[in-house]
N, C-alpha and C positions, 0 to 999 in steps of 0.2 A: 504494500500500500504506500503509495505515493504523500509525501509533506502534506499536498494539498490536497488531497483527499481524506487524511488523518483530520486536516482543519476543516474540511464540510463535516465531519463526523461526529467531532468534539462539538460544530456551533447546532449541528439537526438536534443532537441531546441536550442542548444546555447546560454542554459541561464548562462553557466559558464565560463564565460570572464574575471569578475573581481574576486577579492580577496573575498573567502567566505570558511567555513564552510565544509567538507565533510565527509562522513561515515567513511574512512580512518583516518580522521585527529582525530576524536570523539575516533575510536580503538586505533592511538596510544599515544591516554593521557591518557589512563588505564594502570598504572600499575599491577595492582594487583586486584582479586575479592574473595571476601567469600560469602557462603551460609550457611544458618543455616534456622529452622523450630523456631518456637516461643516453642514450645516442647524443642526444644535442649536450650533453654537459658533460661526454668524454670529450668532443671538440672542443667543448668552451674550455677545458683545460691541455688541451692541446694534443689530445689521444683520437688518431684517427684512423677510419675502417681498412685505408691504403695500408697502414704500418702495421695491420691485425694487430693494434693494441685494443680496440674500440670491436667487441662481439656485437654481430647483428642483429642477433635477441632485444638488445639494450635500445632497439627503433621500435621493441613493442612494447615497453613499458611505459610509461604515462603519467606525468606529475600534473597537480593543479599545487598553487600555493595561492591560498587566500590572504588577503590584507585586513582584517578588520577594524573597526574607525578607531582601537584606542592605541592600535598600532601593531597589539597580537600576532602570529602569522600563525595557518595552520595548512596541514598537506592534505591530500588525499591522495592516490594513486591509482592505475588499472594498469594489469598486466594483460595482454591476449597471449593464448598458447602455440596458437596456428598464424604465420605469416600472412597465409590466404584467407585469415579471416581479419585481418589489421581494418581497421578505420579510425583514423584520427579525430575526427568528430567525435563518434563514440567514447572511443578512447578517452577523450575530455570533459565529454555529460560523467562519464563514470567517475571520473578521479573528481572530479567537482562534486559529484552529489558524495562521494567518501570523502569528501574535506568538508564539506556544509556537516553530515552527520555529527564530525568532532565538535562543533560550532555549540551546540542541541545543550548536553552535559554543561559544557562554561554559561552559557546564561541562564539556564537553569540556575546555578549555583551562583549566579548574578543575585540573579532576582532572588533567592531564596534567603540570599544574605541580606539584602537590602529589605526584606519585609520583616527578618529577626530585630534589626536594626530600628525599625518603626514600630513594635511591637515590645522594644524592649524598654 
């Protein structure tokens, strides 16, 4: 089940009364994202496929690294197993949505702190 389907699910129930968390709020503490292959950061330090220092695997692996607004960074990753199944788009929905996941737990424990905090 998709963020945003979790979120029609929690608002059909009326599980969202109090102070919490939502797919919105997760989007906009992103500043900023990059994507890079494990391929592209043996080049960037100067390992490359002509000198077989740099294995061809390393074009299916997959980073996102997220920026969030108070400066945090976090990763996600996708690996494909099969060559023939590579796609880089893909490959970037996935490591994006496994880097938003990490996002979920920290503001969680945002918010969780900040309502002991008004409560105390």
């Amino acid at each position: 089940m998709s963020d945003q389907e979790i979120e029609k699910a929690i608002q059909a129930k009326g599980a969202n009364v109090a102070p919490r968390v939502t797919p919105a709020d997760i989007e906009a503490n992103i500043v900023s994202e990059v994507y890079f292959t494990a391929a592209d950061g043996c080049v960037g330090v100067g390992m490359t496929a002509e000198k077989h220092l740099c294995p061809q695997s390393l074009n299916l692996l997959t980073f996102c690294v997220l920026v969030l607004r108070n400066g945090f960074t976090v990763t996600g990753e996708s690996a494909c197993a099969s060559p023939e199944n590579f796609n880089a788009e893909i490959g970037r929905q996935v490591a994006r949505e496994n880097a938003v996941a990490k996002i979920w737990p920290l503001m969680g424990y945002a918010l969780k702190s900040k309502l002991a905090e008004v409560a105390a």
